[in-house]
Residue frames as a rotation matrix with the C-alpha (Angstrom) as fourth column:
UNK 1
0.925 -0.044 -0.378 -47.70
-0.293 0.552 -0.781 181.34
0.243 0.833 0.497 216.77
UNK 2
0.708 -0.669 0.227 -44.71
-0.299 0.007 0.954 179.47
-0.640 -0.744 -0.195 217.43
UNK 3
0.196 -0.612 -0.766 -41.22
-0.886 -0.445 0.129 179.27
-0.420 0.654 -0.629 215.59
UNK 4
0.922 0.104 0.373 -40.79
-0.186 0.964 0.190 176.13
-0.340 -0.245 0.908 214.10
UNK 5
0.384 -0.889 0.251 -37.47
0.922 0.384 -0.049 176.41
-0.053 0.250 0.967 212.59
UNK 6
0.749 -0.383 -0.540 -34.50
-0.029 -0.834 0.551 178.84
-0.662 -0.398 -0.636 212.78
UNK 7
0.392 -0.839 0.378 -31.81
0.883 0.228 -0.411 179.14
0.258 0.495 0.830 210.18
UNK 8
0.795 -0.554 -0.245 -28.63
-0.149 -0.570 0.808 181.10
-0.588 -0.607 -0.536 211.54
UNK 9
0.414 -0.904 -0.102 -25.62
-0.744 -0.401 0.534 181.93
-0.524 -0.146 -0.839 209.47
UNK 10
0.714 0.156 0.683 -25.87
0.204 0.886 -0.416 178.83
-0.670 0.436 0.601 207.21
UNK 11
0.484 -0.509 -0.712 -23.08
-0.868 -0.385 -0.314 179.17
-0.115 0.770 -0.628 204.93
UNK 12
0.743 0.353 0.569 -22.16
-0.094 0.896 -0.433 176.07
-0.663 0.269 0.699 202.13
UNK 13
0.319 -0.436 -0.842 -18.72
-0.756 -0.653 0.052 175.47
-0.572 0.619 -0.538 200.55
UNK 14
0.945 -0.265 0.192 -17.61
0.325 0.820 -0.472 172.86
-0.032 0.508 0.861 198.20
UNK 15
0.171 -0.951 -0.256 -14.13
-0.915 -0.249 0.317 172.17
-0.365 0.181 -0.913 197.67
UNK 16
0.882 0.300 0.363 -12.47
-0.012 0.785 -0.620 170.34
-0.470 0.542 0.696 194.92
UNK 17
0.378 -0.887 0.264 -9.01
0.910 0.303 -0.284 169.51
0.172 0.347 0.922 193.84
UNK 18
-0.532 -0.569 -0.627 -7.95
0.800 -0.580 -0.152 172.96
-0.277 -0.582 0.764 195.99
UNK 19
-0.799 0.341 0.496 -10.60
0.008 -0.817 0.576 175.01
0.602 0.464 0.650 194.50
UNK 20
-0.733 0.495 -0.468 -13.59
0.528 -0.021 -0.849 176.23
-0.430 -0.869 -0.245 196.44
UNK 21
-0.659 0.600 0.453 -16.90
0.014 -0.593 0.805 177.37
0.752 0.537 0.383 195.55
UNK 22
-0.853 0.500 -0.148 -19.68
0.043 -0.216 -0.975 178.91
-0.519 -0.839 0.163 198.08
UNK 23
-0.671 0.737 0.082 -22.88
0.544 0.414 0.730 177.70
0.504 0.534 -0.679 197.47
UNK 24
0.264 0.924 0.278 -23.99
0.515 -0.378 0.769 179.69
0.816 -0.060 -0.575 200.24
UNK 25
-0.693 -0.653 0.307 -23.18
0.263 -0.625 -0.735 182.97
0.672 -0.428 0.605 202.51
UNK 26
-0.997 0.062 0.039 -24.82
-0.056 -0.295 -0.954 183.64
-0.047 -0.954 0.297 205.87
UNK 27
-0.547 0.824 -0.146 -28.19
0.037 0.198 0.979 182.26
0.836 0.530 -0.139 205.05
UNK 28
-0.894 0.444 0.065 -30.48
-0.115 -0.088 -0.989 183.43
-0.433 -0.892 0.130 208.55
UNK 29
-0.453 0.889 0.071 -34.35
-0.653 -0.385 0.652 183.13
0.607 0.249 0.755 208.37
UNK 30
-0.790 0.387 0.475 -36.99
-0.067 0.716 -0.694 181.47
-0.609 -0.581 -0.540 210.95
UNK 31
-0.418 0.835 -0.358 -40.23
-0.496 0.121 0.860 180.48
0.762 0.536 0.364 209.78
UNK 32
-0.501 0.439 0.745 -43.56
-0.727 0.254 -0.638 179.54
-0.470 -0.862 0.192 212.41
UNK 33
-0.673 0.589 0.447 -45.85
0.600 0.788 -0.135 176.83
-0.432 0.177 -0.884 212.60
UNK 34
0.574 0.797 0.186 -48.91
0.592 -0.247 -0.767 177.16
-0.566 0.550 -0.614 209.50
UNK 35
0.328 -0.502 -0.801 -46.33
-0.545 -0.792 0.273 179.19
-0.772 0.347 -0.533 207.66
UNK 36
0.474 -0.384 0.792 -45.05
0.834 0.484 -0.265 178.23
-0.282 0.786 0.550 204.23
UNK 37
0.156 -0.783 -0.602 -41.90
-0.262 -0.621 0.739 179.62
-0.952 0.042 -0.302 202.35
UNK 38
0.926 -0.066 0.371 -41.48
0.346 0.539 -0.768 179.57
-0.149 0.840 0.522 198.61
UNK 39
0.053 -0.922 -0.383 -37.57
-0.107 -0.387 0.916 180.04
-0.993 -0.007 -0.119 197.63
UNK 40
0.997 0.021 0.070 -37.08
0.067 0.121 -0.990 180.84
-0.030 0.992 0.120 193.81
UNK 41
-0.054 -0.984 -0.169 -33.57
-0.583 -0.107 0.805 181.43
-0.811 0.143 -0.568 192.14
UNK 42
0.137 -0.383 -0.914 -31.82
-0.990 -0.036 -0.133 179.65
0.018 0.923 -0.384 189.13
UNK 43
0.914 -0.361 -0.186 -30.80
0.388 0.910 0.143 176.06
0.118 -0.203 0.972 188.64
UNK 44
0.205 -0.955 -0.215 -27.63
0.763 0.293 -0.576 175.53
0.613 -0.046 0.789 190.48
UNK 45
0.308 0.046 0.950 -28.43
-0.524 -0.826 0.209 178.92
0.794 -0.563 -0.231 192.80
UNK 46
-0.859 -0.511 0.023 -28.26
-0.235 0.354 -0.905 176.45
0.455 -0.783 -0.424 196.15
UNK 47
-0.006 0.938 0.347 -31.98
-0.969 -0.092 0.231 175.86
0.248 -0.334 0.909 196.91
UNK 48
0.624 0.338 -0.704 -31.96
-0.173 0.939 0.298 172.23
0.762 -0.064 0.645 196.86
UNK 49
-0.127 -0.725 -0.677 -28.89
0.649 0.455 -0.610 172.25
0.750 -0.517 0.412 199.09
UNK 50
-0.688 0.304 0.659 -30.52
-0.679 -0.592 -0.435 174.80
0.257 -0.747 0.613 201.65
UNK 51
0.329 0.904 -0.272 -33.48
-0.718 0.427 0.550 172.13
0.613 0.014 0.790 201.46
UNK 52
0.581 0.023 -0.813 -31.40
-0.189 0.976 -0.107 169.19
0.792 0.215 0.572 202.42
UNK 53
-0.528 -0.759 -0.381 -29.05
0.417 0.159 -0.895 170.32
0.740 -0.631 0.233 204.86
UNK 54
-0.124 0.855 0.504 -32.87
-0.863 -0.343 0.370 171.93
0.490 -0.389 0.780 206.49
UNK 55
0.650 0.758 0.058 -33.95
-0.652 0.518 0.554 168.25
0.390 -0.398 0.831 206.21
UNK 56
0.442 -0.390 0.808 -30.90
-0.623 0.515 0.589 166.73
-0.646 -0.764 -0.015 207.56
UNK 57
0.886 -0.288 0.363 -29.99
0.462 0.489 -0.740 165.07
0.035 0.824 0.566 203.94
UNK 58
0.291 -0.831 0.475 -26.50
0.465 -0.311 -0.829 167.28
0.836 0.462 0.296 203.54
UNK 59
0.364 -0.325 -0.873 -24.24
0.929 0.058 0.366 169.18
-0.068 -0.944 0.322 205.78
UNK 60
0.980 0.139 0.142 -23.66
0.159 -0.977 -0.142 172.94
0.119 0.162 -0.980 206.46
UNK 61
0.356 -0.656 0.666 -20.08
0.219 -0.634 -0.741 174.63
0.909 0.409 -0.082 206.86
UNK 62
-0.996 0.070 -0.051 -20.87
-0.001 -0.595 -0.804 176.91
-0.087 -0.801 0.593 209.40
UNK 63
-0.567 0.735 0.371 -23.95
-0.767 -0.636 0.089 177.88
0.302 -0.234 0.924 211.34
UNK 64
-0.902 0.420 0.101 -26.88
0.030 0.293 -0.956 176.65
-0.431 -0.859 -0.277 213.28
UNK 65
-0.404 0.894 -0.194 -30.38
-0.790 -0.234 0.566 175.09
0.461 0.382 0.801 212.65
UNK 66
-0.836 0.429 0.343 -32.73
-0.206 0.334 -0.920 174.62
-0.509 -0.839 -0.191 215.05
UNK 67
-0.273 0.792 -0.546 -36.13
-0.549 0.338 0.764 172.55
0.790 0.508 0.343 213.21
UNK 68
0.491 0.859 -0.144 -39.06
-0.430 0.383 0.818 171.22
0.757 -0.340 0.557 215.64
UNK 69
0.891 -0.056 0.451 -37.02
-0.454 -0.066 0.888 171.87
-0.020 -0.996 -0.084 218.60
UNK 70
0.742 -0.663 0.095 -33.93
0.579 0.706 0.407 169.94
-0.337 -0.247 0.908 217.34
UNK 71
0.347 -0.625 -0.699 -30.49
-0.842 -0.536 0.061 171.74
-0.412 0.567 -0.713 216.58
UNK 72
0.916 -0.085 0.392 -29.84
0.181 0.959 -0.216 169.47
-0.357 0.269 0.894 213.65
UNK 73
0.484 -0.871 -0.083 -26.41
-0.612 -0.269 -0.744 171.03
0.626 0.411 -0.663 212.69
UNK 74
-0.373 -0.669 0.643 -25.08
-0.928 0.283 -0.243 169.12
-0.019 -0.687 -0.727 216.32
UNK 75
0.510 0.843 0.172 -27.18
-0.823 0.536 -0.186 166.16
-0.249 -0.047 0.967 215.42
UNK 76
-0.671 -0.585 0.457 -25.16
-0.296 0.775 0.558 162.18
-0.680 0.239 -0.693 215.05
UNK 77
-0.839 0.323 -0.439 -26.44
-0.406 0.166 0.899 160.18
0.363 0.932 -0.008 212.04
UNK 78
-0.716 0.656 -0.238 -29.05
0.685 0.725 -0.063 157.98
0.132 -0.208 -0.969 214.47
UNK 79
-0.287 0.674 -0.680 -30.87
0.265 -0.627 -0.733 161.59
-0.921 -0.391 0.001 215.82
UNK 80
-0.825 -0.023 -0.564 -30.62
-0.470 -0.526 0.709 162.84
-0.313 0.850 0.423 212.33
UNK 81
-0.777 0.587 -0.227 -32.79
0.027 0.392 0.920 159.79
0.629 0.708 -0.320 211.00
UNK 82
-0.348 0.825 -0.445 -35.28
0.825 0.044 -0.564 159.80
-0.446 -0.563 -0.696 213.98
UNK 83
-0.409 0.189 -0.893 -35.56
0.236 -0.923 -0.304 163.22
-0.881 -0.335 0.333 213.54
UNK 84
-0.856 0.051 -0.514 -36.05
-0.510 0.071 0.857 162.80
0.080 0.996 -0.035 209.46
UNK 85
-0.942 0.333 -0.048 -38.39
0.336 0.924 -0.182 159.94
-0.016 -0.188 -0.982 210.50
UNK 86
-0.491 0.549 -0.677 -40.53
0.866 0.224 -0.447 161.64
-0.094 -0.806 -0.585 212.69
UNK 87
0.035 0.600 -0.799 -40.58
0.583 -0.662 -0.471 165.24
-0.812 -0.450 -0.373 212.23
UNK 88
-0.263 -0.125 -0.957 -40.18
-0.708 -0.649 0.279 166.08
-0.655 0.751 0.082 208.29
UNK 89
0.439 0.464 0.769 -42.19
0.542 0.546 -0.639 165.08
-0.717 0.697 -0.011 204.86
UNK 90
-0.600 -0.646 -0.473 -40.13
-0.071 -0.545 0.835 165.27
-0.797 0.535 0.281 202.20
UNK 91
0.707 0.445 0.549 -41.34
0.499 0.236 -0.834 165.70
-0.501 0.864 -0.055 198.26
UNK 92
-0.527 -0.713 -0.462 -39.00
-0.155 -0.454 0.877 165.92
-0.836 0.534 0.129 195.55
UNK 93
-0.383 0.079 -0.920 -39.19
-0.820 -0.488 0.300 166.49
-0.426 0.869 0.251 191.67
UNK 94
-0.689 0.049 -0.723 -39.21
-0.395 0.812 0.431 162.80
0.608 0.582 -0.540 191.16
UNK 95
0.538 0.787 0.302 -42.13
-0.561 0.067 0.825 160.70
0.629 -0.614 0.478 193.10
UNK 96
-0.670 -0.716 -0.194 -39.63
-0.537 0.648 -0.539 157.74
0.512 -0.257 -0.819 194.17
UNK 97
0.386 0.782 0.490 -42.76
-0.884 0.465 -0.045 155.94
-0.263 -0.416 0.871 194.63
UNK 98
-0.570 -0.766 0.296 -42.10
-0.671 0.642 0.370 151.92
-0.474 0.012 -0.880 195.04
UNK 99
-0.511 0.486 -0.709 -43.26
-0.853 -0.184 0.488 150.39
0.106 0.854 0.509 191.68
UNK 100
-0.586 0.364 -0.724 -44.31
-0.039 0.879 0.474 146.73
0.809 0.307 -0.501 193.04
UNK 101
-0.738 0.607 -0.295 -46.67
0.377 0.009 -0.926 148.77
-0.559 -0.795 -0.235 195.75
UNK 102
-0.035 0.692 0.721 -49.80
0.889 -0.308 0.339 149.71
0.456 0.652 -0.605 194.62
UNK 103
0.080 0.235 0.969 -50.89
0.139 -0.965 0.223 153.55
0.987 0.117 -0.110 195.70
UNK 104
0.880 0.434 0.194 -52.48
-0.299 0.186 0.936 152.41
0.370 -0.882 0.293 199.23
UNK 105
0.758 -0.474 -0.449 -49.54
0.511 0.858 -0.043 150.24
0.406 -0.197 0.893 199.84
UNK 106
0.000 -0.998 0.060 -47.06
0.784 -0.037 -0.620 152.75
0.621 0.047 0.782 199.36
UNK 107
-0.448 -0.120 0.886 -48.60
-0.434 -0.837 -0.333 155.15
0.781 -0.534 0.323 201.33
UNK 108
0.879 0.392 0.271 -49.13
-0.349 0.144 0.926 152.77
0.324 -0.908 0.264 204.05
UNK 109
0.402 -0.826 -0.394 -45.45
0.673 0.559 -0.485 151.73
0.621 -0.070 0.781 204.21
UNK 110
-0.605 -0.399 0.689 -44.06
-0.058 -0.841 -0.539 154.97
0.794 -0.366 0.485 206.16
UNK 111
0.409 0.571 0.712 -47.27
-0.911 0.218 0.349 154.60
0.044 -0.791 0.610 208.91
UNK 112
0.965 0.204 -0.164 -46.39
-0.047 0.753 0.657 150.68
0.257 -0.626 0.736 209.36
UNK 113
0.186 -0.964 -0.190 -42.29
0.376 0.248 -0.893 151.47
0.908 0.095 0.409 209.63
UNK 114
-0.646 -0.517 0.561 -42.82
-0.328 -0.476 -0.816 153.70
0.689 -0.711 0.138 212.31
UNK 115
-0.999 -0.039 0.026 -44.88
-0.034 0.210 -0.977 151.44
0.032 -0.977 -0.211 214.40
UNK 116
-0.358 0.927 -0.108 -48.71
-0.875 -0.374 -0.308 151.77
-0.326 -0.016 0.945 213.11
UNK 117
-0.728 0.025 0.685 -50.17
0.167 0.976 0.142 148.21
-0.665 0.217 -0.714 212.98
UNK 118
-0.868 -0.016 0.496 -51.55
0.467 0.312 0.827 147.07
-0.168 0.950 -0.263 209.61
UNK 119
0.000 0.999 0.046 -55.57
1.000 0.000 -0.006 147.95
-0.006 0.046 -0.999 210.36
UNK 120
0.437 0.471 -0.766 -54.80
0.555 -0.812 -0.183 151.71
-0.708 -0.345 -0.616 211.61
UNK 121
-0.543 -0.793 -0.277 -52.16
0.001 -0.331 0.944 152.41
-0.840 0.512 0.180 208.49
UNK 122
-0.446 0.637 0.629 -55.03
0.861 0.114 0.496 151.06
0.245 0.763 -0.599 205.98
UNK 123
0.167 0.986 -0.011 -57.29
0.984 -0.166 0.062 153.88
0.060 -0.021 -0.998 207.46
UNK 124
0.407 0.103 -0.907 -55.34
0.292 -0.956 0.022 156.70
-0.865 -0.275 -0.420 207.86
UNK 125
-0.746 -0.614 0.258 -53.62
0.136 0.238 0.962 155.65
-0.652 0.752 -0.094 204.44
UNK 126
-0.184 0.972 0.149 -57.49
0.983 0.181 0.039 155.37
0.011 0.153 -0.988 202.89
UNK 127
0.511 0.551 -0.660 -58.12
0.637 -0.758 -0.139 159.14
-0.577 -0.349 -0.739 204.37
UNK 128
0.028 -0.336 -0.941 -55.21
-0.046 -0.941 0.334 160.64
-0.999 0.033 -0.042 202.53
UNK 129
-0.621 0.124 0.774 -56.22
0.717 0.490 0.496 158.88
-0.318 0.863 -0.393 199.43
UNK 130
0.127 0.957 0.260 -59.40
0.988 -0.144 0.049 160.70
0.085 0.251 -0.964 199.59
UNK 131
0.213 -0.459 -0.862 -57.47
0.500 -0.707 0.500 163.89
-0.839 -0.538 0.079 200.51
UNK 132
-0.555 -0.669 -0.495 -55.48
-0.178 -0.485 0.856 163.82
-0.812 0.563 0.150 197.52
UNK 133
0.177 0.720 -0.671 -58.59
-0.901 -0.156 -0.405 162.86
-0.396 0.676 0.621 195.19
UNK 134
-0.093 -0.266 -0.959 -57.49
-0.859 0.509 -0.057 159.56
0.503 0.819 -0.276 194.26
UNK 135
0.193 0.452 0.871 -59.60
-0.551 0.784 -0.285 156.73
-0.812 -0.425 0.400 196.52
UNK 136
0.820 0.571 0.038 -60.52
-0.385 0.600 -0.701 155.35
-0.423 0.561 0.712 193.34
UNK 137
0.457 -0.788 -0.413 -56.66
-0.448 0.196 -0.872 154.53
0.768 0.584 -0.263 192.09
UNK 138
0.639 0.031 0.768 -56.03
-0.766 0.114 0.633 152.89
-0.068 -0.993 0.097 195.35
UNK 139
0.447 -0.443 0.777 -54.72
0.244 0.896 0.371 149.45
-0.860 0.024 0.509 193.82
UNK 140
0.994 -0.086 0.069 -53.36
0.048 -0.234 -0.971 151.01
0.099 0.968 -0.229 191.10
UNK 141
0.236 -0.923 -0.304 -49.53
0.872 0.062 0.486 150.65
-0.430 -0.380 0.819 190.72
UNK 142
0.078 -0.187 -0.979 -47.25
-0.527 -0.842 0.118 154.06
-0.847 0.507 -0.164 189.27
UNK 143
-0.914 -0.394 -0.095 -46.62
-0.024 -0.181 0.983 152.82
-0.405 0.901 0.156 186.18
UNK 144
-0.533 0.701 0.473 -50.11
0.811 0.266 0.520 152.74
0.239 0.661 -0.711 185.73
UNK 145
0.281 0.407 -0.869 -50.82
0.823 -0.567 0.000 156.47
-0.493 -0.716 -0.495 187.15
UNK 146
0.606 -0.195 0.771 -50.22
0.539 -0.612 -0.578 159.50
0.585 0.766 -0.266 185.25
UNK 147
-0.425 -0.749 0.508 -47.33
0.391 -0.658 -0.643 162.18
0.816 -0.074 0.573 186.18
UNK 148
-0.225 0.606 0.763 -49.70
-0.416 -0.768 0.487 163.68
0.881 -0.208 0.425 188.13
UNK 149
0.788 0.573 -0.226 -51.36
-0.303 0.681 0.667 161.17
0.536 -0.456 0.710 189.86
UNK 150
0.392 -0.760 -0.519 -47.94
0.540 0.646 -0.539 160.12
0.745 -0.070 0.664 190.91
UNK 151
-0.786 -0.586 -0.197 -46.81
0.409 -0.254 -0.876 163.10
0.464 -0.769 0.439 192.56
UNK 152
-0.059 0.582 0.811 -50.14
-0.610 -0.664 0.432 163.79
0.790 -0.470 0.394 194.42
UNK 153
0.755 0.036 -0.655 -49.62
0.344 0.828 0.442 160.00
0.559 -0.559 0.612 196.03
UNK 154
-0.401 -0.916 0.032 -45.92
0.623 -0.298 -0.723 161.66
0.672 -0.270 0.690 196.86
UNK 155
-0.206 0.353 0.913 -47.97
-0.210 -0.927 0.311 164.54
0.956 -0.128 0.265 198.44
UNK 156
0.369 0.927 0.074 -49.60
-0.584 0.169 0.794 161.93
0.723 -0.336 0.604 200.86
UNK 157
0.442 -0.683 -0.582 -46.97
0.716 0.659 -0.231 160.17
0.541 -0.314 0.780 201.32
UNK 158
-0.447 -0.887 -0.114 -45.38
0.408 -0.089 -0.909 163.14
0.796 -0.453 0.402 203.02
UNK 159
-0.087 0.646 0.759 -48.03
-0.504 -0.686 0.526 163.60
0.859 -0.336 0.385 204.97
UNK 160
0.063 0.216 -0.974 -48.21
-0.169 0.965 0.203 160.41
0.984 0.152 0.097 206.05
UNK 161
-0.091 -0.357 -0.930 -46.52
0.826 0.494 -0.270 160.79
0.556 -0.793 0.250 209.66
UNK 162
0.814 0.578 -0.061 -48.10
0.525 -0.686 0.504 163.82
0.249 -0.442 -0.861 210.48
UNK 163
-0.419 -0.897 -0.141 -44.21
0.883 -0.366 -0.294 165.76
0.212 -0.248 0.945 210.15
UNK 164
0.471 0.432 -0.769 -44.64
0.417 -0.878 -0.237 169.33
-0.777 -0.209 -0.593 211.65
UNK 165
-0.215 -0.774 -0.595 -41.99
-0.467 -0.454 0.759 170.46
-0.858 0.441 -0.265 208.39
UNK 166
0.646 0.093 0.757 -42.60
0.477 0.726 -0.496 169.91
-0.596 0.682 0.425 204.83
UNK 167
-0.238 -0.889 -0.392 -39.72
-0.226 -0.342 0.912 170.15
-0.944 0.306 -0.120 202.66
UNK 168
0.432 0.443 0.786 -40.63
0.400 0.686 -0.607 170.49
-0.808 0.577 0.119 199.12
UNK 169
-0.095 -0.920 -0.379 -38.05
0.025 -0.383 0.923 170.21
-0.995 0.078 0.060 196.20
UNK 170
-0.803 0.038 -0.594 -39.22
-0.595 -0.114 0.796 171.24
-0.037 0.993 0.114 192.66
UNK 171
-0.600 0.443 0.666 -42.53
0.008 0.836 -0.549 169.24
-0.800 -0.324 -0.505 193.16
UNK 172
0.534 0.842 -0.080 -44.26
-0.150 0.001 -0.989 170.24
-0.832 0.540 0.127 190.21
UNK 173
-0.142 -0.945 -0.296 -40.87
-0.422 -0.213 0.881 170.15
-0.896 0.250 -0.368 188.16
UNK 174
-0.775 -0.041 0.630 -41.75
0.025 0.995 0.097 167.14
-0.631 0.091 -0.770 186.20
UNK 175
-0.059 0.986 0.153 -45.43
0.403 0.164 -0.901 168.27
-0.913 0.009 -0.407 185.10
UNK 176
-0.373 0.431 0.822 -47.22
0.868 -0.150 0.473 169.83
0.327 0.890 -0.318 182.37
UNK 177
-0.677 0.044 0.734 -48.64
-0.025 -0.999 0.038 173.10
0.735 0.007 0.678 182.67
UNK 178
0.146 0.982 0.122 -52.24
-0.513 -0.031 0.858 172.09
0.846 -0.188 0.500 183.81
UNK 179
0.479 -0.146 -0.866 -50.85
0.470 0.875 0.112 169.17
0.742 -0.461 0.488 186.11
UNK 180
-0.559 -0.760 0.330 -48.37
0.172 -0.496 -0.851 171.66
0.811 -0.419 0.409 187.69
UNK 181
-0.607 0.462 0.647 -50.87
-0.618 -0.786 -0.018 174.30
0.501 -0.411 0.762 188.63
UNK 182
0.281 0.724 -0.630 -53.40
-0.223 0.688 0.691 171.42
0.933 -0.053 0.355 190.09
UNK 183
0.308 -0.401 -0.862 -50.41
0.723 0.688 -0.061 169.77
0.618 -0.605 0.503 192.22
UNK 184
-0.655 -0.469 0.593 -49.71
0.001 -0.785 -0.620 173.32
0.756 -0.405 0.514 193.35
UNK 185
0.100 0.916 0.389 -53.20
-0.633 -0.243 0.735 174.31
0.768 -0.320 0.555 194.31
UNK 186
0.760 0.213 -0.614 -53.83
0.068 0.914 0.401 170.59
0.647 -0.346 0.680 195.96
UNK 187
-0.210 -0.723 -0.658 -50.19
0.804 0.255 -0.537 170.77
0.556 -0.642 0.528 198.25
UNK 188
-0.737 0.112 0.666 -50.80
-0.254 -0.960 -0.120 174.47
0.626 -0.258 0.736 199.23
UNK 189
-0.093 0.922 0.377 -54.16
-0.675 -0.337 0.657 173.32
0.732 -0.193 0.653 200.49
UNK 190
0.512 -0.007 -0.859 -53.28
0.506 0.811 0.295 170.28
0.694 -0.585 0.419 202.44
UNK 191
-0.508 -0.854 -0.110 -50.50
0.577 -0.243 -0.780 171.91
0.640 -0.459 0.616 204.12
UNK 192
-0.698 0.068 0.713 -52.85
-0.391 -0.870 -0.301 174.53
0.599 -0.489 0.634 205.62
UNK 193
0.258 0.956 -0.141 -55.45
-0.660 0.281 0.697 171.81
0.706 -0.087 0.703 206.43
UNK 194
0.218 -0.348 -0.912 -52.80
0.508 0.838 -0.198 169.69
0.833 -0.420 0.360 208.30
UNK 195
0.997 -0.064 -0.046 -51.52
0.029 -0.241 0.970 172.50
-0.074 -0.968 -0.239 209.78
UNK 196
0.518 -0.849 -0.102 -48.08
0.825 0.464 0.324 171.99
-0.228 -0.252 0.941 208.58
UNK 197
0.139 -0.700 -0.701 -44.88
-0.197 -0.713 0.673 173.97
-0.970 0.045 -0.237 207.93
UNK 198
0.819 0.180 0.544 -44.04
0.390 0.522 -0.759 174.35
-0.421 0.834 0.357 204.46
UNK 199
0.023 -0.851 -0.524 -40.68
-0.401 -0.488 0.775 175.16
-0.916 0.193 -0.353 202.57
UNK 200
0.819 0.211 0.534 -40.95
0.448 0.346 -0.824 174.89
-0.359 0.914 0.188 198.69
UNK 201
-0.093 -0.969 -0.230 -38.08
-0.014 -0.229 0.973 175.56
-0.996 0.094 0.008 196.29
UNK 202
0.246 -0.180 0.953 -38.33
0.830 0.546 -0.111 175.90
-0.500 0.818 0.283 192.77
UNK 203
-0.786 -0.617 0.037 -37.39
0.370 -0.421 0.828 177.92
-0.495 0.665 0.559 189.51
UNK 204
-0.247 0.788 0.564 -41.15
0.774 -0.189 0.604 178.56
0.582 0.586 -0.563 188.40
UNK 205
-0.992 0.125 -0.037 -41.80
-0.079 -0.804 -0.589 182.26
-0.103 -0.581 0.807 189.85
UNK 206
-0.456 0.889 0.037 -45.56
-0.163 -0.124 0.979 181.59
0.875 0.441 0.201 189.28
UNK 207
0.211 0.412 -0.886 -45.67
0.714 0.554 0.428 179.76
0.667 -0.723 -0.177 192.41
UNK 208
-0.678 -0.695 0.239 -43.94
0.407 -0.626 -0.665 182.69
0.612 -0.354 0.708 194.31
UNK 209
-0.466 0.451 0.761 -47.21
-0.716 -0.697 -0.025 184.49
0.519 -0.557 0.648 195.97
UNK 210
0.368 0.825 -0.429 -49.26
-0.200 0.521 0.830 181.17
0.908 -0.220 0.356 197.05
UNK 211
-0.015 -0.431 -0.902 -46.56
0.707 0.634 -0.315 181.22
0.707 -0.642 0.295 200.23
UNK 212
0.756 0.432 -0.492 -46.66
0.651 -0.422 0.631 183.13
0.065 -0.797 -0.600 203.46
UNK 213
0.191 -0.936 -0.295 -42.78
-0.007 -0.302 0.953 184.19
-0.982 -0.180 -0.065 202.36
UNK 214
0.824 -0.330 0.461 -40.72
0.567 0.478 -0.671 184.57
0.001 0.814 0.581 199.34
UNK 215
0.326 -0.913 0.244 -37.29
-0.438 0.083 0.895 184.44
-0.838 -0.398 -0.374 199.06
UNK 216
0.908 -0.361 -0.212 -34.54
-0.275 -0.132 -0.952 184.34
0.315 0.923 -0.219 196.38
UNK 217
0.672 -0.724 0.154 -31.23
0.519 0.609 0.600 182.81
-0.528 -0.323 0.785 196.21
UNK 218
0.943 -0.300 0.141 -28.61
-0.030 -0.500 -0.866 184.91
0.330 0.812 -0.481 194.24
UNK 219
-0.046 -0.995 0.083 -24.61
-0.224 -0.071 -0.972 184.48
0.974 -0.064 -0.220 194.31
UNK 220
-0.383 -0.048 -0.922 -25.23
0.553 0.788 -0.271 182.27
0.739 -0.614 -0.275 197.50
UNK 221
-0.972 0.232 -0.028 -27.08
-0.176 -0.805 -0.566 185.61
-0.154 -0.546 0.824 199.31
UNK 222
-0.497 0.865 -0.065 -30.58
0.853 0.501 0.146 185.39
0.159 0.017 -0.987 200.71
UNK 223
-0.975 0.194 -0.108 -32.88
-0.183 -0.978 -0.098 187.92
-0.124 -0.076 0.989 200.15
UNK 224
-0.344 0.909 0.233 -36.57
0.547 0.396 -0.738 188.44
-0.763 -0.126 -0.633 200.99
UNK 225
-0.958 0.216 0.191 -38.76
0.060 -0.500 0.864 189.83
0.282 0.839 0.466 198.06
């Protein structure tokens, strides 16, 4: 099995008008390929900012992380976005789906930016419809999709470029009980069917066993559980 990411020594400090606050203290953990990580903790603990400065969205302190072969800590903004581009699917809390695409649309936009011409983006777009259960909502726009429905299109959408890394931030956050536990089930299962990596973050400890890891954030100190 091989390692797909390394985190080394990761440590996060804000400063404001001379004051300083550590969001995070020597954060180390690797994680292989087909592996998935759930990180609980509190709101405001640092999870989302361990996520982002993973996917290249924020910037560490100190320390070293090495993701699908790249050390993005030493990374310039142009490697960063390839590297965002190419080799990570993000999903956050919100879908940030684009309301004047329909379903299909928006999850062919990401396949024709990087270079897939219109005919093969419709079909592999089409396949992860049928993935995520929701062929039949194809022309449908979000405002006409339920909560749900919305963030399983998100789901697809980070599938879309076949990233070896999913980053996922609060994805059920948004839901309803029943909707949650669905979108849980339904990401869990793609992820092992793609093959991908998986890093999940949230504040619901229910999700906590369905990962190959779990991990806790506390007073900016990682700890496995």
């Amino acid at each position: 099995m091989s390692r797909i990411l390394e985190v080394n020594n990761i440590n996060k400090i804000y400063s404001s008008e001379g004051e300083s606050l550590q969001v995070l203290s020597g954060v180390s953990f690797s994680l292989n390929q087909g592996e998935s990580i759930v990180i609980t903790g509190e709101s405001g603990c640092g999870k989302s900012t361990l996520l982002n400065i993973i996917g290249g969205l924020d910037d560490a302190t100190s320390g070293e992380i090495i993701s699908c072969g790249y050390k993005i800590t030493a990374l310039d903004e142009e490697k960063l976005t390839f590297y965002r581009k190419k080799e990570v699917g993000f999903i956050f809390q919100f879908h940030y789906l684009l309301k004047d695409f329909s379903a299909l649309e928006n999850l062919m936009l990401p396949l024709l930016i990087t270079g897939h011409k219109r005919t093969s983006a419709k079909e592999y777009a089409t396949q992860l419809l049928n993935d995520v259960g929701l062929y039949e909502r194809r022309k449908h726009y979000p405002s006409q999709l339920s909560g749900g429905e919305r963030q399983r299109i998100a789901i697809a959408r980070a599938l879309a470029n076949k990233p070896k890394i999913i980053l996922a931030d609060e994805p059920t956050g948004n839901l309803d009980e029943k909707n949650s536990m669905m979108v849980q089930e339904l990401l869990f299962k793609l992820v092992e069917d793609y093959k991908n990596s998986m890093i999940l973050v949230t504040h619901d400890a229910t999700i906590k066993d369905k990962g190959s890891y779990h991990y806790t954030i506390k007073n900016g100190r990682f700890m496995s559980l």
